[in-house]
C-alpha positions as CSV (number, residue, x, y, z in Angstrom):
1,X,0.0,0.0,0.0
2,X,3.0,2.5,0.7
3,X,4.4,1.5,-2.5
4,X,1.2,2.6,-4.2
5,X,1.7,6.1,-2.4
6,X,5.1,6.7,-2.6
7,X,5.1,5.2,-6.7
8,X,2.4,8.3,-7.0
9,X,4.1,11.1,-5.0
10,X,7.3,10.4,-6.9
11,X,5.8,10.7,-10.1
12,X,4.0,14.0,-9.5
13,X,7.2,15.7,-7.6
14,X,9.0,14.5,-11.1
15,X,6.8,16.1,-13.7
16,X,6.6,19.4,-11.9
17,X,2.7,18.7,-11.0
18,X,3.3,19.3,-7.4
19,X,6.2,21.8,-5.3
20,X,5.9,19.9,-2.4
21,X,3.3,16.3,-0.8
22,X,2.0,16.7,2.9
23,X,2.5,13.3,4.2
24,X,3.4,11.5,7.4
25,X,6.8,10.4,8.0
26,X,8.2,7.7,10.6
27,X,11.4,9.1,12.3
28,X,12.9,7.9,15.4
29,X,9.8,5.5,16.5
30,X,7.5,8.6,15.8
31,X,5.0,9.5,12.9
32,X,4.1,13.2,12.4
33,X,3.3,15.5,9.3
34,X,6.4,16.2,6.6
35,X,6.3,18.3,3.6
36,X,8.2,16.0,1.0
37,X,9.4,17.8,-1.7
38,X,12.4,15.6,-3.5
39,X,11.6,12.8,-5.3
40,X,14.4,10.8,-3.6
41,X,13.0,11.3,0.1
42,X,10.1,9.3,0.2
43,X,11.8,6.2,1.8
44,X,10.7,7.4,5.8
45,X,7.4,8.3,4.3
46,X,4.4,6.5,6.7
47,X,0.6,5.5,6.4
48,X,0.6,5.3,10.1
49,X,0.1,2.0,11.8
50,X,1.2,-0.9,9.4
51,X,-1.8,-2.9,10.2
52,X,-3.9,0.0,10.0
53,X,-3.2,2.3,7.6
54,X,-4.6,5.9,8.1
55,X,-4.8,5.6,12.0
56,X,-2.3,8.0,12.6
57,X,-4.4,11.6,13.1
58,X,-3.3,14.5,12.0
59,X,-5.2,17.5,10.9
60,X,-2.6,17.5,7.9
61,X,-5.5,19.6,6.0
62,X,-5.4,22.0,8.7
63,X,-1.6,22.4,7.9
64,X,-2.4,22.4,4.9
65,X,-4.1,26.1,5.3
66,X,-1.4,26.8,7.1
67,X,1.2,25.8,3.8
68,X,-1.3,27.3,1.2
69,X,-1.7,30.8,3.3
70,X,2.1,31.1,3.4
71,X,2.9,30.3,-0.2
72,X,-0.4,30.5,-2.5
73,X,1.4,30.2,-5.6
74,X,2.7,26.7,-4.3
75,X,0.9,23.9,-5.8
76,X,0.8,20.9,-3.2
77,X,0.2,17.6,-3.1
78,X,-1.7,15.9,0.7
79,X,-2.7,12.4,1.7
80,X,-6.1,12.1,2.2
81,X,-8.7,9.5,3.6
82,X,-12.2,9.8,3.1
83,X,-12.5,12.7,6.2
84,X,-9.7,14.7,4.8
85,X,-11.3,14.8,0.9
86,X,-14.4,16.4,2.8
87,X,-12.2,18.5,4.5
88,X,-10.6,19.8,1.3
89,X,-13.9,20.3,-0.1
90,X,-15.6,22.0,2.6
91,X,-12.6,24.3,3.0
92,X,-13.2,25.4,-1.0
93,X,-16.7,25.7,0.0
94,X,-16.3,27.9,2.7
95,X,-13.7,29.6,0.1
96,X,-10.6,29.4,2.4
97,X,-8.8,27.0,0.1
98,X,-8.1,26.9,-3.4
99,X,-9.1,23.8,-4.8
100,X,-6.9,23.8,-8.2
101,X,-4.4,24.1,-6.0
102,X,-4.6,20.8,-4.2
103,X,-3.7,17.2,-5.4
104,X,-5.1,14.9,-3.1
105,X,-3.4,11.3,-3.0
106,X,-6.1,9.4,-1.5
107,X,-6.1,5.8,0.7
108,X,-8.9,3.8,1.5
109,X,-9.1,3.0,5.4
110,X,-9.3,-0.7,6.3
111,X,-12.6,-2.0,7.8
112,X,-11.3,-2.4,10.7
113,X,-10.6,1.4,11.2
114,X,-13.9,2.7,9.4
115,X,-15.8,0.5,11.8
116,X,-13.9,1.8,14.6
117,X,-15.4,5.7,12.9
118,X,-18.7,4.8,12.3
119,X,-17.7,6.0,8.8
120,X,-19.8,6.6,6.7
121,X,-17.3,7.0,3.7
122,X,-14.2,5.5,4.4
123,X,-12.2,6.3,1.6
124,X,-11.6,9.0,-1.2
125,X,-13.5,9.1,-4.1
126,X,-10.5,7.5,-6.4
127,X,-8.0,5.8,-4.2
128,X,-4.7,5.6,-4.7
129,X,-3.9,2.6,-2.2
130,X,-6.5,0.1,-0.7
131,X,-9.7,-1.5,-1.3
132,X,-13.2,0.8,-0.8
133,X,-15.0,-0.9,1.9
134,X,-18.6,-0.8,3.1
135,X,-20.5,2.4,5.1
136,X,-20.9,1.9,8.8
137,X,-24.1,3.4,10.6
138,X,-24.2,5.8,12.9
139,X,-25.1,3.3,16.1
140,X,-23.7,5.8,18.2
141,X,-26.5,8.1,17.3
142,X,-28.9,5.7,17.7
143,X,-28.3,4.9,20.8
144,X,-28.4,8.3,22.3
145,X,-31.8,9.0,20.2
146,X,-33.8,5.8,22.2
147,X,-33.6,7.5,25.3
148,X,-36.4,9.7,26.5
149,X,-36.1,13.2,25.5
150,X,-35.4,14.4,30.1
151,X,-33.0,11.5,29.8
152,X,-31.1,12.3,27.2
153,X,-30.7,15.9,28.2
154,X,-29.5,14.9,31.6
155,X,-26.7,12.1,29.8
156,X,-25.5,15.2,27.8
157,X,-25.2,17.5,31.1
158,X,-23.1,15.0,32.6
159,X,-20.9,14.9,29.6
160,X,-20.4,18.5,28.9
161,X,-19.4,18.9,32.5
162,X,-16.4,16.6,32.1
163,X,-15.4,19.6,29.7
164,X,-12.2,21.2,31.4
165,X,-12.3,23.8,28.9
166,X,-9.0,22.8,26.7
167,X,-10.1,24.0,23.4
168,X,-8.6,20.8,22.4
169,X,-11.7,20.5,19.9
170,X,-11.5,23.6,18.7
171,X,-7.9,23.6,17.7
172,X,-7.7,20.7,16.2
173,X,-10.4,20.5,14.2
174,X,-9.3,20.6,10.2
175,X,-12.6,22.8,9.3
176,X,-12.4,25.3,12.2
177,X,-10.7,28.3,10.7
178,X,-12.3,31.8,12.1
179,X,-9.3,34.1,13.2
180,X,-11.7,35.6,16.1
181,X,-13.4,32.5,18.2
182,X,-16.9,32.9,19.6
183,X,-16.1,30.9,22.4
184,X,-13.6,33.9,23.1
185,X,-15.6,36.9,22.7
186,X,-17.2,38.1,25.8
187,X,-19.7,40.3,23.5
188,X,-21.0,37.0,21.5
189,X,-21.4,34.7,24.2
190,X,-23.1,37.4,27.1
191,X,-22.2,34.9,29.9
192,X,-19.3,37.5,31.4
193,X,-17.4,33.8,31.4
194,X,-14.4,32.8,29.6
195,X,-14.5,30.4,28.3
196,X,-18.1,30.0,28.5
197,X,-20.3,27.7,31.2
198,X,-21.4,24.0,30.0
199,X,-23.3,23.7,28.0
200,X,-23.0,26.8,26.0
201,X,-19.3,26.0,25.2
202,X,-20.4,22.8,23.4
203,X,-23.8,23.9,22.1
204,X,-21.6,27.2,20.4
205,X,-19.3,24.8,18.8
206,X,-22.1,22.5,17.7
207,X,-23.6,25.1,15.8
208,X,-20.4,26.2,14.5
209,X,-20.0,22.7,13.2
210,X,-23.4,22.9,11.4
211,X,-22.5,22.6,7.7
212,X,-18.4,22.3,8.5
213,X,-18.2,18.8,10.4
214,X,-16.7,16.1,8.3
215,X,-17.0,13.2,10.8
216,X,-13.1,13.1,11.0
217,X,-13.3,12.4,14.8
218,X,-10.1,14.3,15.7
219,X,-12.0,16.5,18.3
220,X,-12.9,13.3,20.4
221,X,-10.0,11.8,19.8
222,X,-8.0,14.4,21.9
223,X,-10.7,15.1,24.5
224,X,-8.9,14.4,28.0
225,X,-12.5,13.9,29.2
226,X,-13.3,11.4,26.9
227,X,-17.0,13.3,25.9
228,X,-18.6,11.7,22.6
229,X,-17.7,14.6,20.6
230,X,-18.6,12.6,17.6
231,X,-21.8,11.8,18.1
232,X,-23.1,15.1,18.9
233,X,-21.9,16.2,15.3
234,X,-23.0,13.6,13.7
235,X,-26.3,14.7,14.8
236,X,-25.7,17.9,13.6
237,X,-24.6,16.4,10.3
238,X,-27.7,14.3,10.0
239,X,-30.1,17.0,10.6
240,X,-28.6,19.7,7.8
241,X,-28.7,16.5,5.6
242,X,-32.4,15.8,6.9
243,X,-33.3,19.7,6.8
244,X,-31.1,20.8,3.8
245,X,-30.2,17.8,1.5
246,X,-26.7,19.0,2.3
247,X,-23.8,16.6,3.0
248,X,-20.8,18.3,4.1
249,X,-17.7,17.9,1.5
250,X,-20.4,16.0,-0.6
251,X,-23.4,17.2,-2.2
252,X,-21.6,20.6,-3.8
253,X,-18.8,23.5,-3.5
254,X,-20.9,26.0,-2.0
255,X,-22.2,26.3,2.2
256,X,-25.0,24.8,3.1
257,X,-26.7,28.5,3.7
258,X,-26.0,29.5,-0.1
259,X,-28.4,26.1,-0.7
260,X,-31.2,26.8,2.0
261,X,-31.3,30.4,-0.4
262,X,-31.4,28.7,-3.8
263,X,-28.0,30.5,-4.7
């Protein structure tokens, strides 16, 4: 499967297509982001976990913006799973990235690993590496939806107050990119509190993650209080499909607002 990778990177660092490929790289026992940009220096280059490839999470789209907004002549070359082409999409939607100027390399995730995400599309739309496997529902969801309506409220109380305010979500989330955060402006949130009480923090970010979210699962990942993120946007992801037709990085390259208006 890194074969398959590298074999493409190489070629598209050869012809000129590409200035530089945002990658992982294994050095020292550690895999973390690398911009590769010769040909020859693809040898340390890493999927993450041999027997799971794509498991090791990075907002490497979020770099990305970072990359692009230094340099936007550059023409650059990222790996990409199913979450991350969403990612790249939604970011042209919400026109902070430009899309000609991105060549996604994409890998499809094992079943293993999209049944770990509850992914609902876990791979690229042309792979480079790896075999397309099937959706997984969204038990989580489920779940959370058969309880009575004073029950569940009272389950997500309890979770939200785990919150020990990190901003852990927030900063690593590939498809958060305001320069002036909500959940640090005094004026927008009116609670004199900062950051703000549960559960404003989290119902703020939900809403913020209306029409953004691409079910990457980065923001639970890093949670130190281990709150099911995830699930509480995938609700939010269900209900702009439910309420909007719109799937986020999906259904087309404009925000889901731009739709509800018939623009």
């Amino acid at each position: 499967m890194i074969e398959q990778v590298q074999s493409k990177v190489r070629e598209l660092l050869e012809a000129g297509t590409i200035q530089g490929f945002l990658g992982l790289r294994e050095q020292n026992g550690h895999i973390a982001p690398h911009l590769f940009q010769d040909p020859t220096d693809l040898e340390g280059m890493s999927l993450g976990d041999r027997e799971r490839p794509g498991d090791a999470r990075y907002p490497l789209t979020k770099i990305l913006l970072t990359l692009t907004g230094n340099d936007s002549r550059a023409k650059l070359g990222i790996l990409v799973r199913g979450c991350d082409e969403r990612a790249l999409e939604s970011l042209a939607a919400w026109n902070q990235l430009d899309r000609d100027k991105v060549v996604p390399v994409g890998i499809a995730c094992p079943r293993e690993l999209a049944e770990e995400c509850e992914c609902e599309r876990p791979y690229p739309k042309d792979p480079v590496a790896g075999e397309k496997t099937e959706p997984v529902a969204f038990a989580s969801v489920s779940r959370i939806e058969e309880m009575e309506p004073s029950e569940r409220m009272r389950y997500w109380l309890r979770e939200f107050d785990k919150c020990v305010k990190c901003y852990g979500c927030r900063d690593i989330c590939p498809v958060c990119f305001c320069r002036e955060c909500s959940l640090e402006d005094q004026y927008l949130i009116r609670t004199r509190n900062l950051p703000p009480e549960n559960p404003v923090f989290h119902l703020t970010r939900a809403v913020h993650m209306a029409g953004r979210c691409i079910d990457c699962g980065l923001c639970e990942q890093v949670c130190p209080a281990e709150i099911p993120l995830r699930t509480l946007y995938k609700k939010v992801g269900q209900i702009m499909e439910d309420e909007f037709s719109y799937h986020t990085g999906e259904t087309t390259g404009k925000p889901p607002l731009q739709i509800a208006d018939g623009e």
